[in-house]
C-alpha positions as a Markdown table, in Angstrom:
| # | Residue | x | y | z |
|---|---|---|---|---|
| 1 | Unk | -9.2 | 9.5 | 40.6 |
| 2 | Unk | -9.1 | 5.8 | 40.9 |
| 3 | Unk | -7.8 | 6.0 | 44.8 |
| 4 | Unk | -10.6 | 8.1 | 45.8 |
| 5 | Unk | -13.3 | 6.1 | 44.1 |
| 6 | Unk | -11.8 | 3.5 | 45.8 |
| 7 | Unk | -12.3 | 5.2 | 49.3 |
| 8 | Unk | -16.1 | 6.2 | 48.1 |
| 9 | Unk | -16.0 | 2.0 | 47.3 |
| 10 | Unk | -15.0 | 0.7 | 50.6 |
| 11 | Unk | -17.3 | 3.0 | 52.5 |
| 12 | Unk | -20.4 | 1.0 | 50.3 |
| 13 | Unk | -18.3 | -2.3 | 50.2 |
| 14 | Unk | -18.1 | -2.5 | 46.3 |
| 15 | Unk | -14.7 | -1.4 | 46.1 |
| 16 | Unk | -14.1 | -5.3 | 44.7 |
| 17 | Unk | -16.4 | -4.2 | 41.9 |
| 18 | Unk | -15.5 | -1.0 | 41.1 |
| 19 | Unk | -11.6 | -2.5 | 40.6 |
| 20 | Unk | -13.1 | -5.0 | 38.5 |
| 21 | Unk | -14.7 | -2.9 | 36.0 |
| 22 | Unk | -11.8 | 0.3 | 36.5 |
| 23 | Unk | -9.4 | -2.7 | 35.0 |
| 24 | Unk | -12.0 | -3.7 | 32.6 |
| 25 | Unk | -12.1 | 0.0 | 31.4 |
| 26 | Unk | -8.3 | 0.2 | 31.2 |
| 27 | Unk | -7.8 | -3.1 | 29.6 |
| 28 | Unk | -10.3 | -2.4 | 26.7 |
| 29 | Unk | -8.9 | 0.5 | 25.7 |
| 30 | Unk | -5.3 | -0.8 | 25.4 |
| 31 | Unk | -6.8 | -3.5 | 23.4 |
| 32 | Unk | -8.2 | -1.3 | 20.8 |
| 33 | Unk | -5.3 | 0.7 | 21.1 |
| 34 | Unk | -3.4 | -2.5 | 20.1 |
| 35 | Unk | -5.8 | -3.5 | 17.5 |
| 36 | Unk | -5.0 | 0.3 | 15.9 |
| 37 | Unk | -1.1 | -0.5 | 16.2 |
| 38 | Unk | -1.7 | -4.2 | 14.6 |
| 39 | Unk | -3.2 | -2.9 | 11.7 |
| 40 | Unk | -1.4 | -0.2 | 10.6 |
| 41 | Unk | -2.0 | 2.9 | 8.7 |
| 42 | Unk | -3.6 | 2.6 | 5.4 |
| 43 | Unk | -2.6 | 4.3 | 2.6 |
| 44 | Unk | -4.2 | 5.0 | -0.8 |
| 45 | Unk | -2.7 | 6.1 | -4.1 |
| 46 | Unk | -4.6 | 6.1 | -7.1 |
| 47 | Unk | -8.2 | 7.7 | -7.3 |
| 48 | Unk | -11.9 | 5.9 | -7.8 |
| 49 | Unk | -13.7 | 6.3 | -10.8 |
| 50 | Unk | -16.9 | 6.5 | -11.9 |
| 51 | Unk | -18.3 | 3.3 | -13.7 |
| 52 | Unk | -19.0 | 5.1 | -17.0 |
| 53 | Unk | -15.5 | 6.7 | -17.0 |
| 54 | Unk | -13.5 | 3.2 | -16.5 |
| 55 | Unk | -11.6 | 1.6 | -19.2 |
| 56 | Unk | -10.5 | -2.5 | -20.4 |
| 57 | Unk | -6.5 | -2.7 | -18.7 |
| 58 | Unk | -5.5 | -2.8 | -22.3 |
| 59 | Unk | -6.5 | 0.9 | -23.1 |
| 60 | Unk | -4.9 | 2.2 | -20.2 |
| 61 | Unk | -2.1 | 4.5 | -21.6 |
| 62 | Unk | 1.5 | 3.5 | -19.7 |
| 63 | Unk | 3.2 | 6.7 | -21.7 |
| 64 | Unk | 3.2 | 8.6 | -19.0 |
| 65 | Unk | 5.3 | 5.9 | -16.2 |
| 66 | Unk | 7.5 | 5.0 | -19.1 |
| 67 | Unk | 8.7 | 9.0 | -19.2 |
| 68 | Unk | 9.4 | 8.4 | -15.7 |
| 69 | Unk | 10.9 | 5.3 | -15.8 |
| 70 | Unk | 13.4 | 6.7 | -18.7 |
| 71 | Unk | 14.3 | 9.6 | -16.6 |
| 72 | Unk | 15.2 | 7.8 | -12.9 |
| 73 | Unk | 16.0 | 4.2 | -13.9 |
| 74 | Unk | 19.5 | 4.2 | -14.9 |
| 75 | Unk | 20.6 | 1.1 | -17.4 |
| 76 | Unk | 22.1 | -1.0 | -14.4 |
| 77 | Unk | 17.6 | -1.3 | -12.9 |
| 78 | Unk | 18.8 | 1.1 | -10.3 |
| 79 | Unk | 16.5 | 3.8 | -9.5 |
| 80 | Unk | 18.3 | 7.4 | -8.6 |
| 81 | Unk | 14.9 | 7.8 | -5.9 |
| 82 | Unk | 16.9 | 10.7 | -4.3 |
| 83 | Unk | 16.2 | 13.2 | -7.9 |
| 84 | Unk | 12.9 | 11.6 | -8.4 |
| 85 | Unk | 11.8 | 12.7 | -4.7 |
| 86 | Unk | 13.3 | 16.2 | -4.9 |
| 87 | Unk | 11.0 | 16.7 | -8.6 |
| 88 | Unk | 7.5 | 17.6 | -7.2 |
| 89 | Unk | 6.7 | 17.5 | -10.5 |
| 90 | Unk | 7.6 | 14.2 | -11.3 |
| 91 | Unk | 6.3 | 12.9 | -8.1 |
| 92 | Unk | 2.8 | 14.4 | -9.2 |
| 93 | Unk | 3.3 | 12.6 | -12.0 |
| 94 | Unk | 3.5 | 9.3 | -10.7 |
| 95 | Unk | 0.8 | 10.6 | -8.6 |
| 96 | Unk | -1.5 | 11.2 | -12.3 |
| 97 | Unk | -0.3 | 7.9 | -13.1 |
| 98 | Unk | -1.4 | 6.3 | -10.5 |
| 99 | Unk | -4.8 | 7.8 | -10.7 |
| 100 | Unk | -4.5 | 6.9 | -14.2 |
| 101 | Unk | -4.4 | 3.6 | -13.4 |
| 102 | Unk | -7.9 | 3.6 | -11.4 |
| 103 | Unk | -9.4 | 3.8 | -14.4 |
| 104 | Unk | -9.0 | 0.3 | -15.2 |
| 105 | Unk | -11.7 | -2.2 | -15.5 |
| 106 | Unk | -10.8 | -5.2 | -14.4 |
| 107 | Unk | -13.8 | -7.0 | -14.8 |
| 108 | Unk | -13.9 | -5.7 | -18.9 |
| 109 | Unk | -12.9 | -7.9 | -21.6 |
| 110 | Unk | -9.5 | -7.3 | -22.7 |
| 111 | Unk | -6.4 | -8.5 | -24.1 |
| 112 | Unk | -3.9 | -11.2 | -22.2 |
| 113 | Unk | -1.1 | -9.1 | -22.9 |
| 114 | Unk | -3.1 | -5.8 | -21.8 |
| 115 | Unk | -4.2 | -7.1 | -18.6 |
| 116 | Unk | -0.6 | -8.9 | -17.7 |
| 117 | Unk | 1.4 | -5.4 | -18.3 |
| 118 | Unk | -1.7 | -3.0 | -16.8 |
| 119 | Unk | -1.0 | -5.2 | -13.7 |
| 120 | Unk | 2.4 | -5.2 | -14.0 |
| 121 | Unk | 3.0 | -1.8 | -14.3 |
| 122 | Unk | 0.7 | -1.3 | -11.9 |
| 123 | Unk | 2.8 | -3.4 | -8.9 |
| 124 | Unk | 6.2 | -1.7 | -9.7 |
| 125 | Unk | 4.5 | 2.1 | -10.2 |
| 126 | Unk | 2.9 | 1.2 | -6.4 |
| 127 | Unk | 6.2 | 0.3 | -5.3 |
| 128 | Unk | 8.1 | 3.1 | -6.1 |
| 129 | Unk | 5.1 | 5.3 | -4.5 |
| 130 | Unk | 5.7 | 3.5 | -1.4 |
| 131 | Unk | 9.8 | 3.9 | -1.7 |
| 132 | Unk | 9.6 | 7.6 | -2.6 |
| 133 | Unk | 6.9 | 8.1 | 0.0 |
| 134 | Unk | 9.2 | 6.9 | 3.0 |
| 135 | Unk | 12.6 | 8.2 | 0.7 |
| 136 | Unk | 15.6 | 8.8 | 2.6 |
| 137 | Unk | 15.5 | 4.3 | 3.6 |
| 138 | Unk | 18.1 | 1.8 | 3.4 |
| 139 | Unk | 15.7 | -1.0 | 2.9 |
| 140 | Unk | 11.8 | -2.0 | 1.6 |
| 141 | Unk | 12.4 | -4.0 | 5.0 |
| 142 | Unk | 12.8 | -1.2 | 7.0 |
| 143 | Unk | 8.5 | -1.0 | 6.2 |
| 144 | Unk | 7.7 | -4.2 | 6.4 |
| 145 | Unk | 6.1 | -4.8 | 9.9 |
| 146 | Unk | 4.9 | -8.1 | 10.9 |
| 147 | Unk | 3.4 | -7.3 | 13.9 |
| 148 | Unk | 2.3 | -4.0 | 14.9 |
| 149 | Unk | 2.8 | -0.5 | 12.3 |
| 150 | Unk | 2.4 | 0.2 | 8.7 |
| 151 | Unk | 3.3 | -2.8 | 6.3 |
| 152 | Unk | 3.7 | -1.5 | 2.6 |
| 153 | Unk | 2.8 | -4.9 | 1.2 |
| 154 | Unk | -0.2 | -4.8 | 3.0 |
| 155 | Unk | -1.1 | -1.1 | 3.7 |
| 156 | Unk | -0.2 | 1.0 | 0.5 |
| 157 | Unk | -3.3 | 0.3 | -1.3 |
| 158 | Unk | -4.1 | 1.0 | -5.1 |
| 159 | Unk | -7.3 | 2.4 | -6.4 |
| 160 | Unk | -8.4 | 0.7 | -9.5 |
| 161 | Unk | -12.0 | 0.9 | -10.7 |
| 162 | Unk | -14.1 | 0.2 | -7.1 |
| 163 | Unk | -11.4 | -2.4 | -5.1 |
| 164 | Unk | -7.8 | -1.2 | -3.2 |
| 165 | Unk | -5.3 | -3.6 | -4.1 |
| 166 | Unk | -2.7 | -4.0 | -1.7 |
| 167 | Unk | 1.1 | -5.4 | -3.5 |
| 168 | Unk | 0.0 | -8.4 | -1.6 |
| 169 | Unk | -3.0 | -8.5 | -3.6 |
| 170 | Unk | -1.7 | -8.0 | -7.2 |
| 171 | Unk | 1.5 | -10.2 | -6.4 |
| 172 | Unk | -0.8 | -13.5 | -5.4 |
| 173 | Unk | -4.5 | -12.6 | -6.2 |
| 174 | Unk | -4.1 | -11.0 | -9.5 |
| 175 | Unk | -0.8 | -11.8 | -11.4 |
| 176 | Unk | -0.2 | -15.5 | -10.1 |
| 177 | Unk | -3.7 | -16.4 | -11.1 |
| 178 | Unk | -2.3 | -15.2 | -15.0 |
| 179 | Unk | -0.3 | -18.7 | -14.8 |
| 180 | Unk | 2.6 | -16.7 | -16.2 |
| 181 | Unk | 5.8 | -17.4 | -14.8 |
| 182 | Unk | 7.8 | -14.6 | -15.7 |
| 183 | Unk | 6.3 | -12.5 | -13.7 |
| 184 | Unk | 8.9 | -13.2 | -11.2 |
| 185 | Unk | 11.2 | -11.2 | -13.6 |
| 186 | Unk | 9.1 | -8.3 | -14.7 |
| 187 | Unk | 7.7 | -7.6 | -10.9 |
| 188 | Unk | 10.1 | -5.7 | -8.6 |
| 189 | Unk | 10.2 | -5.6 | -4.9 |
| 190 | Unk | 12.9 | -2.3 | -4.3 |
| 191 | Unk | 15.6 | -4.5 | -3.5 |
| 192 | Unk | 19.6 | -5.6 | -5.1 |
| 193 | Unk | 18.4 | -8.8 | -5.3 |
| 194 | Unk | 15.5 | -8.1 | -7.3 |
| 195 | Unk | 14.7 | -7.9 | -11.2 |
| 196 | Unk | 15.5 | -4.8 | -12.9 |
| 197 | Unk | 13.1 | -1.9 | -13.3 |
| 198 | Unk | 12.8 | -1.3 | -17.2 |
């Protein structure tokens, strides 16, 4: 196609032009092609709410991901994901949970302790999602891009009232501005050298 507008070209001496912009084209498109890859694919868990159906973080029930966390977190913070994968019904569960948790209100008054565990809770339930949604992996690293691809600390994004909040955002937006250190040992990251689940 190119070769015989570039024949049409020379006959009407613009084939000089017609390169130019034919490359222009070409380069455009891999740049947004490029700009697709760098961002990676989003993904959402939880559900939004409507305004009048949200809740204070300290009302949010937890029953529900402590069930869970009973059942697949054995006493040694390792989690079996393997059964919890293969149990659609506790993987819609998790799923309810999640949606569970977009019912928070983040902006409503509330307790310390309510919002430090609702946000809690929150990072480690997203974190799991993201483990049992790529489940067979060796690693959390193995989804960790840094360049081009899907990133789960930046692209598994939780629902919660009318904002997606990346782990990235809980970790360092939300949870570090609590000023509470031991968050470092409550948060877990899906990795041996991280805290326990409980």
């Amino acid at each position: 196609m190119i070769f015989i507008t570039m024949l049409i070209a020379r006959r009407r001496g613009m084939r000089k032009k017609i390169v130019v912009a034919s490359l222009t084209v070409v380069l455009f498109g891999l740049a947004g092609l490029a700009g697709l890859a760098w961002a990676g694919a989003k993904v959402y868990v939880g559900k939004r709410h409507e305004t009048d159906r949200l809740l204070p973080l300290d009302q949010i029930d937890h029953g529900a991901w402590d069930r869970l966390l009973k059942k697949y977190v054995a006493d040694d913070g390792l989690v079996d994901y393997a059964a919890w994968k293969n149990s659609p019904a506790d993987r819609d569960a998790l799923a309810d949970y999640l949606e569970t948790l977009g019912r928070g209100d983040p902006r409503a008054k509330t307790t310390a302790a309510g919002r430090l565990a609702f946000w809690i809770n929150a990072y480690n339930a997203v974190t799991l999602q993201g483990i049992l949604r790529e489940y067979p992996t060796s690693s959390i690293r193995n989804h960790t891009a840094k360049v081009f691809g899907y990133n789960i600390w930046d692209d598994l994004l939780l629902r919660v009232a009318s904002e997606d909040y990346s782990l990235n955002a809980i970790e360092h937006k939300v949870l570090r501005k609590l000023d509470e250190p031991r968050i470092h040992f409550a948060i877990v990251c899906a990795s041996i050298g991280c805290p326990l689940l409980r």
